[in-house]
mmCIF file of the C-alpha atoms, coordinates in Angstrom:
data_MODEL
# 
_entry.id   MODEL 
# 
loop_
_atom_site.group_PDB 
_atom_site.id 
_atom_site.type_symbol 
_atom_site.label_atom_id 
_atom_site.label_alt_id 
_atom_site.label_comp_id 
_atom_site.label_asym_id 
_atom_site.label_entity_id 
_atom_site.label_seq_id 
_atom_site.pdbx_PDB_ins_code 
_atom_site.Cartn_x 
_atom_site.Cartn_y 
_atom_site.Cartn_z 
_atom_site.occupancy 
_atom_site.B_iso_or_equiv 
_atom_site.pdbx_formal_charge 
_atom_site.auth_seq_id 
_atom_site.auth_comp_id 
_atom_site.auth_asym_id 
_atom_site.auth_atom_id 
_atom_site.pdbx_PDB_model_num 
ATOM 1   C CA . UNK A 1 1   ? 110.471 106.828 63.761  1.00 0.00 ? 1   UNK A CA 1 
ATOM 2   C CA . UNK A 1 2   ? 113.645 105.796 64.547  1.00 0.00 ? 2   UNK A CA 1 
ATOM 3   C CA . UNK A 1 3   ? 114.705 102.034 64.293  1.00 0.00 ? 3   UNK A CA 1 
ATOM 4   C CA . UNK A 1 4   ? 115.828 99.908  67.746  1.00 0.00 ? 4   UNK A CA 1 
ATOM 5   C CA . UNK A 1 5   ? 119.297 98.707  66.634  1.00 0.00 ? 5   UNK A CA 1 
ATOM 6   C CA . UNK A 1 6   ? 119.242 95.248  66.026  1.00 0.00 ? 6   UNK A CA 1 
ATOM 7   C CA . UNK A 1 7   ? 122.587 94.702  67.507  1.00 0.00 ? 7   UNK A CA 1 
ATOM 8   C CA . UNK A 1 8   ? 121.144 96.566  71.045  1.00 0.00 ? 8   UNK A CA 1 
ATOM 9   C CA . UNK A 1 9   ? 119.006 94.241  74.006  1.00 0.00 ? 9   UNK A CA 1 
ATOM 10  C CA . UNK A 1 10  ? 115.430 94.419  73.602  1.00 0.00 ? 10  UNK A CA 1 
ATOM 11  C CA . UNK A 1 11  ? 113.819 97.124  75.867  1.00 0.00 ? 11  UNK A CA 1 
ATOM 12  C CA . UNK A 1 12  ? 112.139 94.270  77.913  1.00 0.00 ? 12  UNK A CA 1 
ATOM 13  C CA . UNK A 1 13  ? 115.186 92.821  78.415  1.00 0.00 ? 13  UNK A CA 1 
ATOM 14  C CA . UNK A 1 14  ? 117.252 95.863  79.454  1.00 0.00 ? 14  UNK A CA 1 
ATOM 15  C CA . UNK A 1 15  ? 114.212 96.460  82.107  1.00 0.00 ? 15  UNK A CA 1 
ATOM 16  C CA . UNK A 1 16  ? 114.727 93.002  83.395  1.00 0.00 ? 16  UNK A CA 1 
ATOM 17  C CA . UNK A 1 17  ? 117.696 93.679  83.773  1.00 0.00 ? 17  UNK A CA 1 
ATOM 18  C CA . UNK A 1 18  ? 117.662 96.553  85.720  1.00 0.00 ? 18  UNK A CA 1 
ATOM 19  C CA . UNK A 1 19  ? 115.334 95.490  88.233  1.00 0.00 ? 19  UNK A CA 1 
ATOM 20  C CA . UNK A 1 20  ? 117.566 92.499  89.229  1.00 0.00 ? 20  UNK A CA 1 
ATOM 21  C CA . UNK A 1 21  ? 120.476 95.234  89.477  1.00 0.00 ? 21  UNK A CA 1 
ATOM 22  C CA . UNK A 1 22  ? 117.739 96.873  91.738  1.00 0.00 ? 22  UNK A CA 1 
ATOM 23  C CA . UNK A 1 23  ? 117.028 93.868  93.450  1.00 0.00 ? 23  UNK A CA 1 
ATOM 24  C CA . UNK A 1 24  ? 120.897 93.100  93.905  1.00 0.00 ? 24  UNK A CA 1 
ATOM 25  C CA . UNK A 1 25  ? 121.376 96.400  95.558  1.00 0.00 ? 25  UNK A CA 1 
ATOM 26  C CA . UNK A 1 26  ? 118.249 96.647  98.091  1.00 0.00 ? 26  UNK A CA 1 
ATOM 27  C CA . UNK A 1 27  ? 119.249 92.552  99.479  1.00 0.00 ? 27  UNK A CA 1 
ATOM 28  C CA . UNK A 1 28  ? 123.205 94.374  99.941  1.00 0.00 ? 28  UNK A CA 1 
ATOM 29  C CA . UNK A 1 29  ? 121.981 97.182  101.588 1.00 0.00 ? 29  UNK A CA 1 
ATOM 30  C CA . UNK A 1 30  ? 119.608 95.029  103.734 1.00 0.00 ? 30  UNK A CA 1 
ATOM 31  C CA . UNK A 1 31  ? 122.113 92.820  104.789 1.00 0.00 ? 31  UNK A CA 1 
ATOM 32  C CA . UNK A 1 32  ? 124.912 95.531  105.914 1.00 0.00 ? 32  UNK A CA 1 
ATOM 33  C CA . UNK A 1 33  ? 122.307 97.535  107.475 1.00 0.00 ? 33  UNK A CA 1 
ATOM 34  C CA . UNK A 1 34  ? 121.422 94.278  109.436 1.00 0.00 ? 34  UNK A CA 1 
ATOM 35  C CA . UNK A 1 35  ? 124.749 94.305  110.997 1.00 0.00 ? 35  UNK A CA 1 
ATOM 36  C CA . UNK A 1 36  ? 125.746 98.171  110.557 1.00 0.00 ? 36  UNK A CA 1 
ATOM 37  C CA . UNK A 1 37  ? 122.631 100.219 110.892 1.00 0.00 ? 37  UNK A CA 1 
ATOM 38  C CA . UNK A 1 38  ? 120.812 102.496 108.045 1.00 0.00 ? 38  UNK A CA 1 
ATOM 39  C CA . UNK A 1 39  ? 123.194 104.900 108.846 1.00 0.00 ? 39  UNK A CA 1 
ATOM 40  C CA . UNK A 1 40  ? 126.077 102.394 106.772 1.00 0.00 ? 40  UNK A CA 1 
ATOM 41  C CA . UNK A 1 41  ? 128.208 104.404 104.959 1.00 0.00 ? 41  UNK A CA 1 
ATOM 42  C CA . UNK A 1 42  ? 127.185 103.750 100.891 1.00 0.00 ? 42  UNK A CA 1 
ATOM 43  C CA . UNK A 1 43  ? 130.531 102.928 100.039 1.00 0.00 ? 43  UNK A CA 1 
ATOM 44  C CA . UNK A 1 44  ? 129.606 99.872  102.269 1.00 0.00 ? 44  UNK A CA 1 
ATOM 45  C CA . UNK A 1 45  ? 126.723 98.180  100.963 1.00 0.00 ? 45  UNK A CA 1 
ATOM 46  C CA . UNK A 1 46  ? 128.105 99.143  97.696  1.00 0.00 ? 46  UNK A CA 1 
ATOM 47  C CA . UNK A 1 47  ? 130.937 96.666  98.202  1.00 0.00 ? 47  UNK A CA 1 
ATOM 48  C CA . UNK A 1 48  ? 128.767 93.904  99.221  1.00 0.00 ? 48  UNK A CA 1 
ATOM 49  C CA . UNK A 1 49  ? 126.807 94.632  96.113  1.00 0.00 ? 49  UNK A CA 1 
ATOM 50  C CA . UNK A 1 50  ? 130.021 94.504  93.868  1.00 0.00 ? 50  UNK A CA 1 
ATOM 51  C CA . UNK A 1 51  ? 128.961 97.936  92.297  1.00 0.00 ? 51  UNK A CA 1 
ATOM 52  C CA . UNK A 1 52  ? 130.575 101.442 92.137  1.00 0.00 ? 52  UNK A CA 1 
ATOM 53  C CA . UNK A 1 53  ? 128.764 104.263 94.439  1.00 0.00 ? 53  UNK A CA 1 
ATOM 54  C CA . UNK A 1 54  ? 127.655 105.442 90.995  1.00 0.00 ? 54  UNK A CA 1 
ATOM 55  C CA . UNK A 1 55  ? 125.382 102.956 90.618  1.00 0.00 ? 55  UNK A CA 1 
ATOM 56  C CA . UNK A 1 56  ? 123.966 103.159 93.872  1.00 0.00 ? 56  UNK A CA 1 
ATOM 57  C CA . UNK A 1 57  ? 123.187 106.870 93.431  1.00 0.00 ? 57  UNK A CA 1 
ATOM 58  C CA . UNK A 1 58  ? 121.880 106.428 90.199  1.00 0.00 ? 58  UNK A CA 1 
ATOM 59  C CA . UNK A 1 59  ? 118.769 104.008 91.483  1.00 0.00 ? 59  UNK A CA 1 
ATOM 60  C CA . UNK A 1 60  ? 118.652 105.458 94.912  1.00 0.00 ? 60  UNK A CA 1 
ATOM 61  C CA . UNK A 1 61  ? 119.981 108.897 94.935  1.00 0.00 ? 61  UNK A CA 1 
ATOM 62  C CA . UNK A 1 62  ? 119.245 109.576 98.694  1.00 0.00 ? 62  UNK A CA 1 
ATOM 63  C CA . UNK A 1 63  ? 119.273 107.205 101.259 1.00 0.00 ? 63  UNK A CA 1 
ATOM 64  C CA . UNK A 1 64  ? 116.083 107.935 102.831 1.00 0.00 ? 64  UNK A CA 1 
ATOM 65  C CA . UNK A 1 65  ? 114.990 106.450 98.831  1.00 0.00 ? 65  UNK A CA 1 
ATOM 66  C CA . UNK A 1 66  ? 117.378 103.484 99.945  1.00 0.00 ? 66  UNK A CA 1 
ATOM 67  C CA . UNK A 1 67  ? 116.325 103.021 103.176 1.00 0.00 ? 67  UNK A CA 1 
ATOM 68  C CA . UNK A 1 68  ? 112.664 103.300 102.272 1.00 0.00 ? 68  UNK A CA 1 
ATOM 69  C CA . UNK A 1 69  ? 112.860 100.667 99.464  1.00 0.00 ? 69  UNK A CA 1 
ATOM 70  C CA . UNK A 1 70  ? 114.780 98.107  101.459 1.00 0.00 ? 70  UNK A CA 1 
ATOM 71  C CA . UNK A 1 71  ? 112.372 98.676  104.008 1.00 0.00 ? 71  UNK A CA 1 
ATOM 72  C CA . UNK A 1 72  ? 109.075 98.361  102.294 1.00 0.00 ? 72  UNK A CA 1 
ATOM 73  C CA . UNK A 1 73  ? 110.150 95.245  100.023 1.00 0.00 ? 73  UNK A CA 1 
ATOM 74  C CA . UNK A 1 74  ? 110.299 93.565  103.811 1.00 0.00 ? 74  UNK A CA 1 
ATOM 75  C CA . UNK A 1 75  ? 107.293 95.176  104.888 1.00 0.00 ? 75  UNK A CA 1 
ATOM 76  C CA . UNK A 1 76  ? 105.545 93.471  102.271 1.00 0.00 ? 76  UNK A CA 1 
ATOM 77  C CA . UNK A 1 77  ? 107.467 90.046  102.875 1.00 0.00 ? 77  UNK A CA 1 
ATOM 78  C CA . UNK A 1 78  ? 106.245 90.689  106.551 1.00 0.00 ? 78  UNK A CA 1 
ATOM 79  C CA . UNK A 1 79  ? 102.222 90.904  105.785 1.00 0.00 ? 79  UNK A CA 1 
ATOM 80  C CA . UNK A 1 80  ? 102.673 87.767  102.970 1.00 0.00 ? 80  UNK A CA 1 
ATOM 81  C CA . UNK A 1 81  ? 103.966 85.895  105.606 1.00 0.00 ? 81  UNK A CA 1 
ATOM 82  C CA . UNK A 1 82  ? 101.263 86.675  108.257 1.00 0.00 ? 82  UNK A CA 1 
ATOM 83  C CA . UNK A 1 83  ? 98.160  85.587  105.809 1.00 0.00 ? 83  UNK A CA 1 
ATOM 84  C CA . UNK A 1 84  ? 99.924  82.455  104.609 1.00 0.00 ? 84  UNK A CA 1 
ATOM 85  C CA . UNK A 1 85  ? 100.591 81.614  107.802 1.00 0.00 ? 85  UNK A CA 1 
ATOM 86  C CA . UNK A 1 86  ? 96.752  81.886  108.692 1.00 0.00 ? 86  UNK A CA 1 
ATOM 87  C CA . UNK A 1 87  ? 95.547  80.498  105.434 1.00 0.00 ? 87  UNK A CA 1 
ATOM 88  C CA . UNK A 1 88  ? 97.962  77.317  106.024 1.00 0.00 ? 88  UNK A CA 1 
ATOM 89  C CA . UNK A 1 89  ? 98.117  76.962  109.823 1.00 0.00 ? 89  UNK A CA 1 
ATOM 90  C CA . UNK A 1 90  ? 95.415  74.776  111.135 1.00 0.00 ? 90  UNK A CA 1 
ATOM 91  C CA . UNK A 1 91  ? 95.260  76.626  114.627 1.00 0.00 ? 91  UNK A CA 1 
ATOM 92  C CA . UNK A 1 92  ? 95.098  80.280  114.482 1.00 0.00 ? 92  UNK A CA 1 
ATOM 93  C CA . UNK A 1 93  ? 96.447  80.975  117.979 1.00 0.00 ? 93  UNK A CA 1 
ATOM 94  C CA . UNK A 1 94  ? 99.749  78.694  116.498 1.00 0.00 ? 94  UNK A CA 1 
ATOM 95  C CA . UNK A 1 95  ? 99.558  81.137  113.434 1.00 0.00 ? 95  UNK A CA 1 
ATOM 96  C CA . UNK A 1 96  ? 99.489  84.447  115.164 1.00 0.00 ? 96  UNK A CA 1 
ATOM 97  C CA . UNK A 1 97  ? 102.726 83.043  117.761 1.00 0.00 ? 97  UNK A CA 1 
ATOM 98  C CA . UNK A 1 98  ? 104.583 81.949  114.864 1.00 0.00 ? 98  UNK A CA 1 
ATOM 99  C CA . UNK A 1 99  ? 104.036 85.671  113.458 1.00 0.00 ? 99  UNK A CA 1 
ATOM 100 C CA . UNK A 1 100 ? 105.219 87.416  116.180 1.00 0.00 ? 100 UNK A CA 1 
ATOM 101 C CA . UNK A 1 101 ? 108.103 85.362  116.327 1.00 0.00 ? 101 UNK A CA 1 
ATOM 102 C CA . UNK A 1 102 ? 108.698 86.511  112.578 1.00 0.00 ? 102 UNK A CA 1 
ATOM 103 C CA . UNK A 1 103 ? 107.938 90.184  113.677 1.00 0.00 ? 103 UNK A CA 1 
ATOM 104 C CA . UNK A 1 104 ? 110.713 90.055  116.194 1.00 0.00 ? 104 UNK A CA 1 
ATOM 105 C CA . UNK A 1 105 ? 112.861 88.958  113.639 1.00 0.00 ? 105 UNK A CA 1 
ATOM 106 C CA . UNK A 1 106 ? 111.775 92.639  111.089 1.00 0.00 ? 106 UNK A CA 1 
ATOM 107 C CA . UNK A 1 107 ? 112.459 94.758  114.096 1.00 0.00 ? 107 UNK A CA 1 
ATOM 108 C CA . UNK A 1 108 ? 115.373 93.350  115.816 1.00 0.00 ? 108 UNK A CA 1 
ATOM 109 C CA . UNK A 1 109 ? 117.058 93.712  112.390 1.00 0.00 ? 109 UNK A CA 1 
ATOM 110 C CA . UNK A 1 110 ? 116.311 97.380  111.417 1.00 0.00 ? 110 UNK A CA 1 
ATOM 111 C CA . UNK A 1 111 ? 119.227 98.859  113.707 1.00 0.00 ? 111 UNK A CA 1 
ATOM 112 C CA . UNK A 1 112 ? 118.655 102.623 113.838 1.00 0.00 ? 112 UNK A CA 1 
ATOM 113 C CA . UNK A 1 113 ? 115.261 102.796 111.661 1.00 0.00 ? 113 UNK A CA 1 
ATOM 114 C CA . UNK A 1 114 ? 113.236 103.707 114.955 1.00 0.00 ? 114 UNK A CA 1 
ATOM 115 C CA . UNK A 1 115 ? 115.543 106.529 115.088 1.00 0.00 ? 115 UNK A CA 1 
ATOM 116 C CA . UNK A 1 116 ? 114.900 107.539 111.493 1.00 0.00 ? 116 UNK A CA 1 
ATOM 117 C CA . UNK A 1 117 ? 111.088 106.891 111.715 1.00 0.00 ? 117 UNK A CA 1 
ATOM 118 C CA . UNK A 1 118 ? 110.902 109.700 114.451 1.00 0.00 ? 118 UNK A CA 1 
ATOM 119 C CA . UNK A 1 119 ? 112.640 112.067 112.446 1.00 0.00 ? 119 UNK A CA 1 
ATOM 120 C CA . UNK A 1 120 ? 111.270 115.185 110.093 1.00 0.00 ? 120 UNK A CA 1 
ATOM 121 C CA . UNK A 1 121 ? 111.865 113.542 107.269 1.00 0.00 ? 121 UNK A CA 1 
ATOM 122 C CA . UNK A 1 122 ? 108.852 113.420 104.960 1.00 0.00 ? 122 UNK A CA 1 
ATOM 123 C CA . UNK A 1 123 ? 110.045 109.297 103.173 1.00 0.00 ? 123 UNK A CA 1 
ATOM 124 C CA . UNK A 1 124 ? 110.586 108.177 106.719 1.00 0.00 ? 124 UNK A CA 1 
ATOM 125 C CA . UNK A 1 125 ? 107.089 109.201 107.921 1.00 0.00 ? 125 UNK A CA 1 
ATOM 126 C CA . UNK A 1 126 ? 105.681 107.522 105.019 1.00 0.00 ? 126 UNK A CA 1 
ATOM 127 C CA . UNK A 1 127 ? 107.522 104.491 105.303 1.00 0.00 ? 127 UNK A CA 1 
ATOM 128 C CA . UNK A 1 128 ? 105.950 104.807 108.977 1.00 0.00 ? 128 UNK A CA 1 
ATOM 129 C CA . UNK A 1 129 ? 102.792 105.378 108.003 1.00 0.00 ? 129 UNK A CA 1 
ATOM 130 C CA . UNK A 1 130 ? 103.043 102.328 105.471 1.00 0.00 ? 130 UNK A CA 1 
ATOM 131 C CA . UNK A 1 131 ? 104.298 99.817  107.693 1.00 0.00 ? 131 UNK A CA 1 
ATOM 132 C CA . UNK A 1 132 ? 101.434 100.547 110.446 1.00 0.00 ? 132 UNK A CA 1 
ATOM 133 C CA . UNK A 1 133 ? 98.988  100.615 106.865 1.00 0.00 ? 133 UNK A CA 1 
ATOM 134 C CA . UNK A 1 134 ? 100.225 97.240  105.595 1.00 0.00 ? 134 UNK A CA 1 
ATOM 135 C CA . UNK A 1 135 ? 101.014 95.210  109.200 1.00 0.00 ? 135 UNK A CA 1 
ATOM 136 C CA . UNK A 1 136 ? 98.522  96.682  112.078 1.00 0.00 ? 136 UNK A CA 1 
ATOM 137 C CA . UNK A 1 137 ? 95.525  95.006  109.625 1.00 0.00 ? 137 UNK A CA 1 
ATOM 138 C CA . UNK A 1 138 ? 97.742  91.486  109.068 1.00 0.00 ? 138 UNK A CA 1 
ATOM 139 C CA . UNK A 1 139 ? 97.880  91.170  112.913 1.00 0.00 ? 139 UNK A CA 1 
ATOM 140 C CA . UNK A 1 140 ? 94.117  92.481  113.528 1.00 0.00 ? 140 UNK A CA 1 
ATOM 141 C CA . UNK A 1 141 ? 93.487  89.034  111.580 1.00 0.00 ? 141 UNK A CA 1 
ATOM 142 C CA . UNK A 1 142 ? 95.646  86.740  113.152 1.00 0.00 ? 142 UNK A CA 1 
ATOM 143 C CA . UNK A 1 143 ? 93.763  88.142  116.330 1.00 0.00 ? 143 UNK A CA 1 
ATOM 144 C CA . UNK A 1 144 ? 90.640  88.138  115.192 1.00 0.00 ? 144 UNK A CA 1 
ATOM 145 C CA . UNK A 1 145 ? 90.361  84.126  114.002 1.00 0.00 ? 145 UNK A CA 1 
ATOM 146 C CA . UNK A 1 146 ? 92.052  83.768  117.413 1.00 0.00 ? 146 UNK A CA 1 
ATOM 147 C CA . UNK A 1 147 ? 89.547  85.089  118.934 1.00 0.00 ? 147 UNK A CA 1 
ATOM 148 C CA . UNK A 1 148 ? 86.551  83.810  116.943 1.00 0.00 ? 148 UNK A CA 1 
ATOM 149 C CA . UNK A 1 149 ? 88.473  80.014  117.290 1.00 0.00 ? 149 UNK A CA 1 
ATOM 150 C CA . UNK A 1 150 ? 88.034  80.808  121.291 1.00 0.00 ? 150 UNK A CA 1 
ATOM 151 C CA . UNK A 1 151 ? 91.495  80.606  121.702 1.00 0.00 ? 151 UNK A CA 1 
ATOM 152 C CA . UNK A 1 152 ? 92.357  83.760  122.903 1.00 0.00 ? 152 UNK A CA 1 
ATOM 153 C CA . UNK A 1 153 ? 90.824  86.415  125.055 1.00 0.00 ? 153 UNK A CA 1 
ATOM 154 C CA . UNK A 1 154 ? 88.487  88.786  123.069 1.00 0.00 ? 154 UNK A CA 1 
ATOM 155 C CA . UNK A 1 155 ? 89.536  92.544  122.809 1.00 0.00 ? 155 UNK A CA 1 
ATOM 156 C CA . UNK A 1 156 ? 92.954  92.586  121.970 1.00 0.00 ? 156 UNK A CA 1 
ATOM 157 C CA . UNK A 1 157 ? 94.348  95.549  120.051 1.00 0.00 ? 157 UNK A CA 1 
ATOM 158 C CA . UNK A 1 158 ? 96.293  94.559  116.980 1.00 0.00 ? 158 UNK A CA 1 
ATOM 159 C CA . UNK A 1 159 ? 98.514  98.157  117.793 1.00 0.00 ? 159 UNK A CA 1 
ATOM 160 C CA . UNK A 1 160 ? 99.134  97.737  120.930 1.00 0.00 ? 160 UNK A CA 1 
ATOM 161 C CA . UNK A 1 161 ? 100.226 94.155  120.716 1.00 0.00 ? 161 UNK A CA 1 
ATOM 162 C CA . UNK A 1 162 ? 102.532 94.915  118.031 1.00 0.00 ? 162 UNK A CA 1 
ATOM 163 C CA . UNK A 1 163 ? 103.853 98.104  119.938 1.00 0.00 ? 163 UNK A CA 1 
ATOM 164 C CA . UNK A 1 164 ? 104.322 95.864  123.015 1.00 0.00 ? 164 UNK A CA 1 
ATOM 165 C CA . UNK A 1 165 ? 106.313 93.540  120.787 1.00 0.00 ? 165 UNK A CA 1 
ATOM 166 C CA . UNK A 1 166 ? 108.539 96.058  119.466 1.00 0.00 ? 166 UNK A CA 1 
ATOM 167 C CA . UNK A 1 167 ? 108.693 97.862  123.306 1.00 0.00 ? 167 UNK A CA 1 
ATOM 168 C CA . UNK A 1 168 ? 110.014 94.525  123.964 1.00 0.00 ? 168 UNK A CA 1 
ATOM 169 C CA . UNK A 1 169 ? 112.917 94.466  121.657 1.00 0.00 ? 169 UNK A CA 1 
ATOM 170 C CA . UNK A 1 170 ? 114.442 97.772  122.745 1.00 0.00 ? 170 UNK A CA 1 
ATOM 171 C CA . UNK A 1 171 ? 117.720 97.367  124.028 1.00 0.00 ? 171 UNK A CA 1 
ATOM 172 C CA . UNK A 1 172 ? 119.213 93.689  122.545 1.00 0.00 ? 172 UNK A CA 1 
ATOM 173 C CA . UNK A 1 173 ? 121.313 95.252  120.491 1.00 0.00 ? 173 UNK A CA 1 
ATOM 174 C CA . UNK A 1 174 ? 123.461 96.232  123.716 1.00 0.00 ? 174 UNK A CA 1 
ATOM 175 C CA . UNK A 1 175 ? 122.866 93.356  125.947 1.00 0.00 ? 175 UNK A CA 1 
ATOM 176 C CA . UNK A 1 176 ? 124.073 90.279  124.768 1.00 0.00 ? 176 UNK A CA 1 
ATOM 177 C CA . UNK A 1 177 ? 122.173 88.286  127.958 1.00 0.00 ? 177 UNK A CA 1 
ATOM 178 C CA . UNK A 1 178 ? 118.819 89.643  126.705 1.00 0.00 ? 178 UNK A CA 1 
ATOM 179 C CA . UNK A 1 179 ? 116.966 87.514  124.064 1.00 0.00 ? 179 UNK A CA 1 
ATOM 180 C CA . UNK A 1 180 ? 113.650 89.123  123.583 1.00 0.00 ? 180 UNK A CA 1 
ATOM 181 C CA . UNK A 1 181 ? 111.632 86.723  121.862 1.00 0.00 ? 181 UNK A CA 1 
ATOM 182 C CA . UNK A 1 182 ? 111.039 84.852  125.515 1.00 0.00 ? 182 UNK A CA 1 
ATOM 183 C CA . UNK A 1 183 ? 109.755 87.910  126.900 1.00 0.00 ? 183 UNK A CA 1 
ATOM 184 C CA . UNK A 1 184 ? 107.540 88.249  123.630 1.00 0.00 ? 184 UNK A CA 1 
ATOM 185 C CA . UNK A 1 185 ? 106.516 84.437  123.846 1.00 0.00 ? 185 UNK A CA 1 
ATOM 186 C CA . UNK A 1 186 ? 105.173 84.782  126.960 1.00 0.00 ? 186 UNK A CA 1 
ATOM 187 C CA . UNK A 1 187 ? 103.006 87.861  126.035 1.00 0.00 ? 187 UNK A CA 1 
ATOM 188 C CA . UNK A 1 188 ? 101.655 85.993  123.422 1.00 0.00 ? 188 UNK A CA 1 
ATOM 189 C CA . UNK A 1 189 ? 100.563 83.196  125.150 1.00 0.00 ? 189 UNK A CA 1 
ATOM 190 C CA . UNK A 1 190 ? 98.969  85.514  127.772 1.00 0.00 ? 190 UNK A CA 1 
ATOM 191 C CA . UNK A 1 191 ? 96.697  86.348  125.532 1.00 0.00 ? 191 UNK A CA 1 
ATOM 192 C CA . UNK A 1 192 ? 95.187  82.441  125.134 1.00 0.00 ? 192 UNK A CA 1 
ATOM 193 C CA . UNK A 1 193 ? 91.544  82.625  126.717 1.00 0.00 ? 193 UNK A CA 1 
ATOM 194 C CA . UNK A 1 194 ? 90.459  80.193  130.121 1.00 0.00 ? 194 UNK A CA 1 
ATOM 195 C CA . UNK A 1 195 ? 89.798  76.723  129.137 1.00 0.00 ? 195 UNK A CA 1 
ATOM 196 C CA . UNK A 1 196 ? 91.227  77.181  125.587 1.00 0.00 ? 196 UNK A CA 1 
ATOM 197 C CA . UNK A 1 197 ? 93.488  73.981  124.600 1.00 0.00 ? 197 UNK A CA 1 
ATOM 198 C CA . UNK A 1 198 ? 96.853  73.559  125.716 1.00 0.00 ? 198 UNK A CA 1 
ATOM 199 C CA . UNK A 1 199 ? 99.294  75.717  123.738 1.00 0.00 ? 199 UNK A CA 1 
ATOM 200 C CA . UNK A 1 200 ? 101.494 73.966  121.117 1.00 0.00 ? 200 UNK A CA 1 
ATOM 201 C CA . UNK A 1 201 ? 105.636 74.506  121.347 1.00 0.00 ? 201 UNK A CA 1 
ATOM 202 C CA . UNK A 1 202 ? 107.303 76.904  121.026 1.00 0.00 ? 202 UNK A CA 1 
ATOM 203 C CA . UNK A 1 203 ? 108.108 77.979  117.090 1.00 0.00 ? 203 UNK A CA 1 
ATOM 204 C CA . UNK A 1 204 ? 111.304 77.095  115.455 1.00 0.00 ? 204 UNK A CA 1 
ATOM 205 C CA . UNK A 1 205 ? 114.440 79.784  115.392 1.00 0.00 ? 205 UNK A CA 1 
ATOM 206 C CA . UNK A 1 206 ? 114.185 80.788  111.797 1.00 0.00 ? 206 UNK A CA 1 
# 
């Protein structure tokens, strides 16, 4: 067997190493597609990572891979932040309108995904498929302690809400005058049931 060279990084270390190069390239790409679209040219979000293209290509080598990766890492961050937010909030009602505020915020930043969702591509219909997996059953709780606190009318559809939501954002890219998370407020607070206690202000701007 061949012996490690002592002069050389332990293995461990070179992994740790290359997941925060990872790391340092999907929060780049997130941030110019943010302001660009996932249609950014690589060259791009390899600038604001510092890198050459080479290195992009070498830990993504397609950008549906990118695009995926960036996406699902903030898929994740979505669902963490909808059961904290109903393990911590005292009201569930307050937990599930603080939650769609932060949903507004993942889809009013993904300029050009719905685009690449609906296309043949097999990684964007799994990335699909993953984010209705992951978030449809985060909101289906939010609803469902809302419900069983009597604070909001029974039988609402953890899909459709979260379709409505996202229905709701189409179109503020192009209209400066159109802010949809009043629009999405007010759904929300639809939902509360008759009788159910008056409903607390209106979350924070993250």
């Amino acid at each position: 067997m061949t012996e490690q060279d002592p002069a050389a990084p332990p293995r461990r270390a070179r992994r740790i190493d290359a997941r925060r190069n990872e790391q340092r390239l999907l929060d780049a790409a997130a941030t110019v597609f943010a302001t660009t679209g996932v249609d950014a040219p690589i060259r791009a979000i390899a600038a604001e990572a510092g890198v050459g293209l080479g290195t992009i290509y070498r830990h993504f080598p397609t950008r549906t891979e990118l695009v995926v990766a960036v996406y699902g890492h903030q898929v994740e961050a979505c669902a963490d932040t909808g059961l904290r937010l109903l393990a911590e909030t005292a009201s569930p009602f307050d937990a599930l309108l603080v939650w769609a505020d932060r949903f507004v915020d993942f889809v009013i930043t993904k300029h050009g995904l719905a685009d690449a969702l609906g296309s043949d591509d097999a990684g964007f219909r799994r990335l699909h498929a993953y984010f209705l997996d992951r978030l449809v059953p985060v909101c289906a709780k939010l609803l469902v302690a809302a419900e069983r606190s009597g604070q909001i009318t029974p039988g609402v559809d953890a899909y459709e809400l979260m379709r409505g939501i996202g229905n709701l954002c189409v179109g503020h890219e192009t209209d400066a005058r159109y802010n949809p998370r009043h629009l999405v407020e007010l759904l929300v607070r639809g939902l509360r049931a008759s009788g159910a206690d008056s409903p607390a202000p209106s979350p924070p701007a993250p």
